[in-house]
C-alpha positions as CSV (number, residue, x, y, z in Angstrom):
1,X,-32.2,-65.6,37.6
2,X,-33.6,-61.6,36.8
3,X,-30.9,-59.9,35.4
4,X,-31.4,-56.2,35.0
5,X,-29.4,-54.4,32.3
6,X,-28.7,-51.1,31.8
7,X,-30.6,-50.0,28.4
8,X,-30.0,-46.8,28.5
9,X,-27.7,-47.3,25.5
10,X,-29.7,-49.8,24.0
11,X,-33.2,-47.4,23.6
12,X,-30.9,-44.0,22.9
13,X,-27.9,-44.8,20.7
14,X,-28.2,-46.0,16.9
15,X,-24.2,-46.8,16.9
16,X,-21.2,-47.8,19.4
17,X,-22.5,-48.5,23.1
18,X,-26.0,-49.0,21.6
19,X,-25.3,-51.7,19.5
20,X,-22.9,-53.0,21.9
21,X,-25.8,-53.2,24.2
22,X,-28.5,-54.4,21.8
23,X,-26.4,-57.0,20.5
24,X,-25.4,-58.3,24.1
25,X,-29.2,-58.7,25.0
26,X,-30.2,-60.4,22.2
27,X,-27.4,-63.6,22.4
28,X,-28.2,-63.7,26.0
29,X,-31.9,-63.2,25.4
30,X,-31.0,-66.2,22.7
31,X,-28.7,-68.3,24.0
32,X,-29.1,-68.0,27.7
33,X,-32.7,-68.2,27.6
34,X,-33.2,-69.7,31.5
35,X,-32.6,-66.5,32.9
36,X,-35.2,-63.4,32.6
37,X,-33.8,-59.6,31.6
38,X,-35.1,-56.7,32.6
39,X,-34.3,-53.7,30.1
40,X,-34.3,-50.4,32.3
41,X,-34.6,-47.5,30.3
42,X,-34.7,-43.7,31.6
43,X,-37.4,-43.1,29.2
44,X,-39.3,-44.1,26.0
45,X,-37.7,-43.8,22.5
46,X,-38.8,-44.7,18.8
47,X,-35.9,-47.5,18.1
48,X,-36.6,-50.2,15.7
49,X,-33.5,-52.2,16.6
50,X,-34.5,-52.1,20.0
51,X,-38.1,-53.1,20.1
52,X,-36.8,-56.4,18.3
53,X,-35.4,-57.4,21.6
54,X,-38.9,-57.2,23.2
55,X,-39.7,-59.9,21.0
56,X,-38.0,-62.6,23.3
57,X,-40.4,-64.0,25.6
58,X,-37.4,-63.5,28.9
59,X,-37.1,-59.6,27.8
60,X,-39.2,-56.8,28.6
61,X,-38.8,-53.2,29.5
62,X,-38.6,-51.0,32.8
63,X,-38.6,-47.3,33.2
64,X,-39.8,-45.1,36.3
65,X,-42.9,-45.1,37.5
66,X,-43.2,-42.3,39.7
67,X,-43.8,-38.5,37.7
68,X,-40.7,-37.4,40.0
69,X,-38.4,-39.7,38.4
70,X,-39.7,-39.4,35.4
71,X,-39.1,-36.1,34.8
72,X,-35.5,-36.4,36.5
73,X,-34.9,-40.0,34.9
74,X,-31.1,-39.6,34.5
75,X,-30.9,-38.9,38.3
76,X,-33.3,-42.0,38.2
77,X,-30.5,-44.5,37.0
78,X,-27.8,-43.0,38.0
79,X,-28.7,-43.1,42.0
80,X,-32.5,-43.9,42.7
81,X,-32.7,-47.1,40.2
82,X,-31.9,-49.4,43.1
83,X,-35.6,-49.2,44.6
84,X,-36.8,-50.5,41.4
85,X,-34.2,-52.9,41.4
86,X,-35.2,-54.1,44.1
87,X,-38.7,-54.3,43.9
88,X,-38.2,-56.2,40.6
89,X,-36.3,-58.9,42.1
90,X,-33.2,-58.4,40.6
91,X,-30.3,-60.7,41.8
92,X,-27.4,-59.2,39.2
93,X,-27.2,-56.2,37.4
94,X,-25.2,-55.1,34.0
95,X,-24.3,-51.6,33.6
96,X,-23.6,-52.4,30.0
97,X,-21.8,-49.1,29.3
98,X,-18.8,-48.1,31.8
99,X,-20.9,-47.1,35.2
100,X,-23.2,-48.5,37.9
101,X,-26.0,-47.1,39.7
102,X,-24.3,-45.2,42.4
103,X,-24.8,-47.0,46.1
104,X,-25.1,-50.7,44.2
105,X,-22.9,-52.6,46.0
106,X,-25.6,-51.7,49.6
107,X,-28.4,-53.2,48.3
108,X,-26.8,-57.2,48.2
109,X,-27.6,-57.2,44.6
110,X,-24.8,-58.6,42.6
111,X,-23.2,-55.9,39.7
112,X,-21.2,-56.6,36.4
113,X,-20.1,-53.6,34.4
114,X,-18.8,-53.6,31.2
115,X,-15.9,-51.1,30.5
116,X,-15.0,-50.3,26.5
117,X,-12.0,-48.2,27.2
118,X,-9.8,-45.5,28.6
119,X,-8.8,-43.5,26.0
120,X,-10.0,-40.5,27.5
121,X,-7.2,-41.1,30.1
122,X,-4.7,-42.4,27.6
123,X,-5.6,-39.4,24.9
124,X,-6.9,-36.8,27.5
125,X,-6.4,-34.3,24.2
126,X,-9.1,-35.6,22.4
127,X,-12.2,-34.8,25.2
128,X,-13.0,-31.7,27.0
129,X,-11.8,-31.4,31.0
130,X,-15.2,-31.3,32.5
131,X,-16.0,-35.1,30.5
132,X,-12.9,-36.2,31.5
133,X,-13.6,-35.1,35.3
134,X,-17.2,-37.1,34.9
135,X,-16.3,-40.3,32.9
136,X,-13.4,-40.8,35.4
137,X,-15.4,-40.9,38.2
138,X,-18.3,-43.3,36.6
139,X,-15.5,-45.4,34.8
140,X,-13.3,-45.6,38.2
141,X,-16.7,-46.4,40.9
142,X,-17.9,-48.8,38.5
143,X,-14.8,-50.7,38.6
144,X,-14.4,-50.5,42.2
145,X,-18.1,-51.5,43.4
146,X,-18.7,-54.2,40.8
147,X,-18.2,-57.3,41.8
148,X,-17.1,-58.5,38.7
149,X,-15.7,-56.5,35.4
150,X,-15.7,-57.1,31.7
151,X,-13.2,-55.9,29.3
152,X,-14.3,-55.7,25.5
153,X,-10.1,-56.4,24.8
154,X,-7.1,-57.2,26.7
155,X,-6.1,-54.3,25.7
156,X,-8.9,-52.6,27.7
157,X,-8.0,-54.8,30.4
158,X,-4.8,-53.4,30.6
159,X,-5.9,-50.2,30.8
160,X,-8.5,-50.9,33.5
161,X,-5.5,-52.6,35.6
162,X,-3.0,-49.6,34.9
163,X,-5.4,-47.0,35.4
164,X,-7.8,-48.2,38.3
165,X,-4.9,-50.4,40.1
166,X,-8.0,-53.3,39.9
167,X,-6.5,-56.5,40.5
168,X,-6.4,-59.0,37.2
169,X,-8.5,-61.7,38.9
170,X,-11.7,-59.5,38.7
171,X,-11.5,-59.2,35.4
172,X,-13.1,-60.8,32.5
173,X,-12.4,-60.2,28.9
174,X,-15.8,-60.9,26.4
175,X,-15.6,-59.7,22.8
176,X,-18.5,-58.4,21.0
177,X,-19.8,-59.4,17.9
178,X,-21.8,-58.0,14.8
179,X,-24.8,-58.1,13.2
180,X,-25.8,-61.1,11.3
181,X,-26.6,-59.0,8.0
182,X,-22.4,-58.9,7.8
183,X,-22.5,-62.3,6.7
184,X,-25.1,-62.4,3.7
185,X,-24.2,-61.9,0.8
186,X,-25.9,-59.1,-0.8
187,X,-27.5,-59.8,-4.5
188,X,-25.9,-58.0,-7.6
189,X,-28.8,-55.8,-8.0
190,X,-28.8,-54.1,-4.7
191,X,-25.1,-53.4,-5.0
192,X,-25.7,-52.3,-8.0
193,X,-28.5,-49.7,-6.5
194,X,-26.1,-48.9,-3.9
195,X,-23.3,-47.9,-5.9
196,X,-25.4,-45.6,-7.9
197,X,-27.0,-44.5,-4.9
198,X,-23.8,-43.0,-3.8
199,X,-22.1,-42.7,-6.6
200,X,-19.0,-45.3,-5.2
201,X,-16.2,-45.4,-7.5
202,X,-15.3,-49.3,-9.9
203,X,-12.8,-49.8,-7.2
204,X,-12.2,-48.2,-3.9
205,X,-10.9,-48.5,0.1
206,X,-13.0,-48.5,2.5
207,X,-13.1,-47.7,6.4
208,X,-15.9,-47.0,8.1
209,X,-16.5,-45.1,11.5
210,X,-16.2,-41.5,13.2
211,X,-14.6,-39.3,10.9
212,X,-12.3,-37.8,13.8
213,X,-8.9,-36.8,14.6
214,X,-8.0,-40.2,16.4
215,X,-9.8,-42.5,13.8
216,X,-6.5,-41.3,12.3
217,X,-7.8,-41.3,8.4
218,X,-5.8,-39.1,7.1
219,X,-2.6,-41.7,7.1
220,X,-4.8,-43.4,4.6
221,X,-5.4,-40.5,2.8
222,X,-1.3,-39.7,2.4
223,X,-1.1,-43.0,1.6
224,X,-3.6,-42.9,-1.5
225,X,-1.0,-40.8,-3.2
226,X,1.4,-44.1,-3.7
227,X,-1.7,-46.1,-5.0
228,X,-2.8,-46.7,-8.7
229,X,-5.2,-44.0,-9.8
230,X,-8.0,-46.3,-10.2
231,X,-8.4,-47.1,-6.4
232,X,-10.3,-44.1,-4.6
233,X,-10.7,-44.0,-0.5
234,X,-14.3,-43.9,0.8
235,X,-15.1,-43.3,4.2
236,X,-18.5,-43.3,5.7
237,X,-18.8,-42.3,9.0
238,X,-20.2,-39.4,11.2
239,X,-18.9,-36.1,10.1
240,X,-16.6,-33.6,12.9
241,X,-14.1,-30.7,12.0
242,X,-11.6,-33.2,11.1
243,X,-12.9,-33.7,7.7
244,X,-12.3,-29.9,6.9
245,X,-8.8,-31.0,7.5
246,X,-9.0,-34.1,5.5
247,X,-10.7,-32.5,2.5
248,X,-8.1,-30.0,2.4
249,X,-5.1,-32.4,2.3
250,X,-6.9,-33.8,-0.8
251,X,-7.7,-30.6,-2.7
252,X,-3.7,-29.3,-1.9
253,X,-2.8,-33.0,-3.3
254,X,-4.6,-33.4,-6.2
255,X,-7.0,-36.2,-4.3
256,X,-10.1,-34.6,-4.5
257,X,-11.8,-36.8,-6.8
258,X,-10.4,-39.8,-5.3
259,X,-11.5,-39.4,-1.8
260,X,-15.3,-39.8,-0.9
261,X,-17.1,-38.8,2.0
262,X,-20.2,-40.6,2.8
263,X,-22.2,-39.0,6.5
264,X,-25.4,-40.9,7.6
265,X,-25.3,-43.7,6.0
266,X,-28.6,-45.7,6.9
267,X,-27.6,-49.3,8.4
268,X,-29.4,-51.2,5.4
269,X,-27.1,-50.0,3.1
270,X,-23.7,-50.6,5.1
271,X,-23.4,-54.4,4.1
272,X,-23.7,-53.7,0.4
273,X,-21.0,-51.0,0.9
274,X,-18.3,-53.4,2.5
275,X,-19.0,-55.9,-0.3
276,X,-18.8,-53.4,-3.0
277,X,-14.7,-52.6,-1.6
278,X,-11.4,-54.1,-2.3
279,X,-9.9,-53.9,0.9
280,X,-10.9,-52.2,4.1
281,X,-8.2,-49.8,6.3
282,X,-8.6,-48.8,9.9
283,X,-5.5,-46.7,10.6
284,X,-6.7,-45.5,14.3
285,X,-4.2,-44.5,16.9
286,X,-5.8,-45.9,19.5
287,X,-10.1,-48.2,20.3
288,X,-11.5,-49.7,22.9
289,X,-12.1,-53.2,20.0
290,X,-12.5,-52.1,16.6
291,X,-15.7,-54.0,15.7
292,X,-15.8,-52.2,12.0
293,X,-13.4,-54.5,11.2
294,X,-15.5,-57.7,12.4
295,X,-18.1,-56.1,9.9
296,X,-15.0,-56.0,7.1
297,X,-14.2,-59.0,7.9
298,X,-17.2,-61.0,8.0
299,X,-18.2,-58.9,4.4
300,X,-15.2,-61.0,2.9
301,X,-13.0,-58.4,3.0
302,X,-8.9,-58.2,3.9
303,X,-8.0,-56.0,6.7
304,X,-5.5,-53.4,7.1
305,X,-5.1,-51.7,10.7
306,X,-3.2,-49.5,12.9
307,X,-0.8,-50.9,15.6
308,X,-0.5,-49.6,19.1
309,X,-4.4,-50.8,20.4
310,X,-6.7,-53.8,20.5
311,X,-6.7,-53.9,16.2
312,X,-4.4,-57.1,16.6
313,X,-7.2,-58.5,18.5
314,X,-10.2,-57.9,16.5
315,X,-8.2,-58.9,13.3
316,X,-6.4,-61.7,14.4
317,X,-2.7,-62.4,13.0
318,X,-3.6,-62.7,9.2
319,X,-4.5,-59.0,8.8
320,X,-1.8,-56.9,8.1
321,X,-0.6,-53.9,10.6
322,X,1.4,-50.6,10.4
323,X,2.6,-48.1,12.2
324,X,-0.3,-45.0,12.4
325,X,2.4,-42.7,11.7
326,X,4.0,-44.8,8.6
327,X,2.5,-43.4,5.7
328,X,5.0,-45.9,2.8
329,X,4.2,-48.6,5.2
330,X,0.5,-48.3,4.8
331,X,1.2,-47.6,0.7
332,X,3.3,-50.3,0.8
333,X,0.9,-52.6,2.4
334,X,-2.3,-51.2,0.1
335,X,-0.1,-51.9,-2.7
336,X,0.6,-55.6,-1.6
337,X,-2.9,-56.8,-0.8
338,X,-4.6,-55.2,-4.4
339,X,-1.9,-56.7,-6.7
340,X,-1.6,-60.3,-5.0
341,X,-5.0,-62.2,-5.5
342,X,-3.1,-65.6,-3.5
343,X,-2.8,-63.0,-0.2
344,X,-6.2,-61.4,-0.4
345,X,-7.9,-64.6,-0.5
346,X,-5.4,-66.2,2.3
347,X,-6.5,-63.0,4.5
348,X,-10.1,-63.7,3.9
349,X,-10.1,-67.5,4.8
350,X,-7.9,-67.8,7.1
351,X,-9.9,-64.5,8.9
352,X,-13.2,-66.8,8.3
353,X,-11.6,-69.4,10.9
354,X,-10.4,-66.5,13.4
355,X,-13.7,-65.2,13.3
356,X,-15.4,-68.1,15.2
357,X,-14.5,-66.6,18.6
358,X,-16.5,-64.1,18.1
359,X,-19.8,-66.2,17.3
360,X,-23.0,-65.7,19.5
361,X,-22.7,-68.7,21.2
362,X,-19.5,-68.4,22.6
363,X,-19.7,-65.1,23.6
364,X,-23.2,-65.6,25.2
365,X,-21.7,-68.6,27.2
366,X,-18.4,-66.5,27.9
367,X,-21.0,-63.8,29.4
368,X,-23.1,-66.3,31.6
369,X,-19.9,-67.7,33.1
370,X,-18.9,-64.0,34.6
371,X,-22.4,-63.7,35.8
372,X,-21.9,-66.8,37.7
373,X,-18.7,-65.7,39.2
374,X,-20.4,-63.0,40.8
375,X,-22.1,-65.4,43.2
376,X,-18.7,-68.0,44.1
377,X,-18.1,-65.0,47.3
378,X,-19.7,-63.6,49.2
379,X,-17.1,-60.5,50.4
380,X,-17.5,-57.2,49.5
381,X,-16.3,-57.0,46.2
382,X,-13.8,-54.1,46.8
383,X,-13.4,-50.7,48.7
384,X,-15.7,-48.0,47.7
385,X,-13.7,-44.7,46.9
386,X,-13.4,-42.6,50.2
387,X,-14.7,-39.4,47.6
388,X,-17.9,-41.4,46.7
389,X,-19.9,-40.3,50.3
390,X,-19.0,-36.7,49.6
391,X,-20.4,-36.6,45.2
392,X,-21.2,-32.7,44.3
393,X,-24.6,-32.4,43.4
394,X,-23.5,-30.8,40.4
395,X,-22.5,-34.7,39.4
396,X,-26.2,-35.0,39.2
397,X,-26.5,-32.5,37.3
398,X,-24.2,-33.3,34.7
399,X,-25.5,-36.7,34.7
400,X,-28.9,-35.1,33.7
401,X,-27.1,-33.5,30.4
402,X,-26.5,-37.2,29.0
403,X,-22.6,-36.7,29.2
């Protein structure tokens, strides 16, 4: 079968939906090798990560061919893609981050998309109106035209079903994995580079991600204040206002040498990081899956998360949870994990054994079964939105600003 996929993501983003796509590619490129993918692009970037998929003999890139479309390439995949579908051969396609080509579900080929989360309809406070506006009318087509829909958590799912009114039945729930490099074990001497490199402190907590108001970091942060002096806070993770907020809780509290920031962090170095930590704490209010804590976990390292989201699922039921409001609780559970050896190592191997769902394999197979289901019916796979036949052009136009 030719499967095109949506690699916008893939070419264009170094973190998040990129590797989400990236990583998708390669296991099916890997594991599902019968089929042939066709990586559609808008237009040519410099991406190390993702030229390594182009080493699979069943992968290879496509991007527009005519000048028109190449100067307008986000109008390109957002409505005029289907020609080139077509013309490919392409029997399925994967919009691998939360829309489909507008018009799809005419052209008789069949569409999965893959939706991360709502949050901007859950937490409308942290996005601007006008993204909200756009991302709800991508997020809710998609999930109306495509014939099938993957969810990257139940919790997601959920969302989708409470939000969209989509029926459970068309919906699929495929984790994501990490990066292999999680799992080796980094040699003495590079951690020892890295630490100096960034000056990490003997003993520290780590979490890792967007240093933003719903990451929720500064319950961590509040929390430090009940820890032993010798354990600092590190977070690494793109930098946003919130860290002017952050750094001023520490200096008022007498933190300010025991919290350390760490912005653009190259990927190379991340591994050693994790297995330089103690513990690892992801105290957001609210994700889509939570894959830093895959990373954490497959770096050896015990987990402490946030309830109220998905963290449950990517952490599985020996990680330990709090409240994102329960500052003692998350003190209390710091405390616990670096003064009882017999519970950190319980956390770590019995989070080895919960990790195996999230191997290549299965969720490569996982995958080809909900491209499969695609073709058990022929029906229309839902009613199109009556608004769809009457999109602004301005929608184009916004499309065209990469929002």
């Amino acid at each position: 079968m030719i499967i095109g996929l949506d690699a916008k993501r893939a070419i264009a983003n170094h973190t998040g939906l990129g590797n989400y796509s990236r990583f998708m590619v390669d296991i099916m490129a890997t594991y599902q090798e019968g089929h042939r993918y066709r990586l559609f692009i808008p237009k040519k970037k410099n991406n190390s990560s993702y030229e390594k998929l182009l080493k699979h003999a069943n992968v290879r890139s496509e991007l527009p061919h005519s000048s028109t479309m190449k100067r307008f390439s986000s109008l390109w995949r957002s409505f005029f893609i289907k020609k080139d579908l077509l013309k490919q051969g392409v029997q399925l396609y994967h919009g691998l981050s939360n829309e489909l080509p507008i018009g799809i579900h005419k052209t008789g080929i069949k569409s999965v998309v893959t939706i991360h989360d709502l949050i901007f309809l859950r937490y409308p406070e942290y996005y601007h109106s006008i993204d909200r506006k756009i991302y709800n009318f991508k997020f809710r087509y998609a999930c109306q035209v495509a014939n099938r829909i993957v969810a990257i958590s139940e919790c997601t799912k959920r969302d989708i079903m409470h939000f969209y009114n989509i029926p459970e039945s068309k919906i699929d729930v495929v984790y994501q994995g990490c990066g292999a490099q999680y799992s080796v074990m980094v040699s003495d001497e590079v951690k020892k580079q890295v630490r100096e490199k960034y000056a990490l402190p003997d003993r520290f907590i780590l979490n890792v991600g967007s240093i933003e108001t719903r990451k929720n970091l500064m319950l961590a942060l509040k929390a430090l204040k009940n820890v032993p002096e010798e354990i600092h806070l590190v977070a690494v993770g793109r930098r946003t206002a919130y860290v002017d907020e952050l750094l001023e809780y520490a200096r008022l509290n007498n933190l300010e040498n025991r919290f350390h920031l760490i912005h653009d962090l190259p990927h190379v170095d991340l591994p050693a990081v994790y297995q330089l930590a103690e513990l690892f704490v992801y105290p957001s209010r609210f994700e889509g899956f939570g894959i830093p804590i895959i990373e954490a976990m497959h770096s050896q390292l015990p987990v402490i998360a946030a309830t109220g989201s998905c963290l449950e699922e990517a952490g599985g039921e020996h990680s330990l949870y709090v409240n994102p409001d329960d500052v003692q609780g998350m003190s209390d559970a710091i405390n616990r994990v670096i003064s009882d050896e017999e519970l950190r190592e319980e956390m770590v191997s019995e989070g080895n054994i919960y990790l195996r769902r999230f191997n290549e394999d299965v969720l490569a197979d996982q995958m080809n079964k909900v491209y499969s289901k695609c073709f058990l019916s022929e029906k229309s796979p839902s009613i199109v939105p009556e608004d769809i036949q009457t999109v602004p052009y301005t929608y184009g136009k916004l499309v065209a600003d990469n929002r």
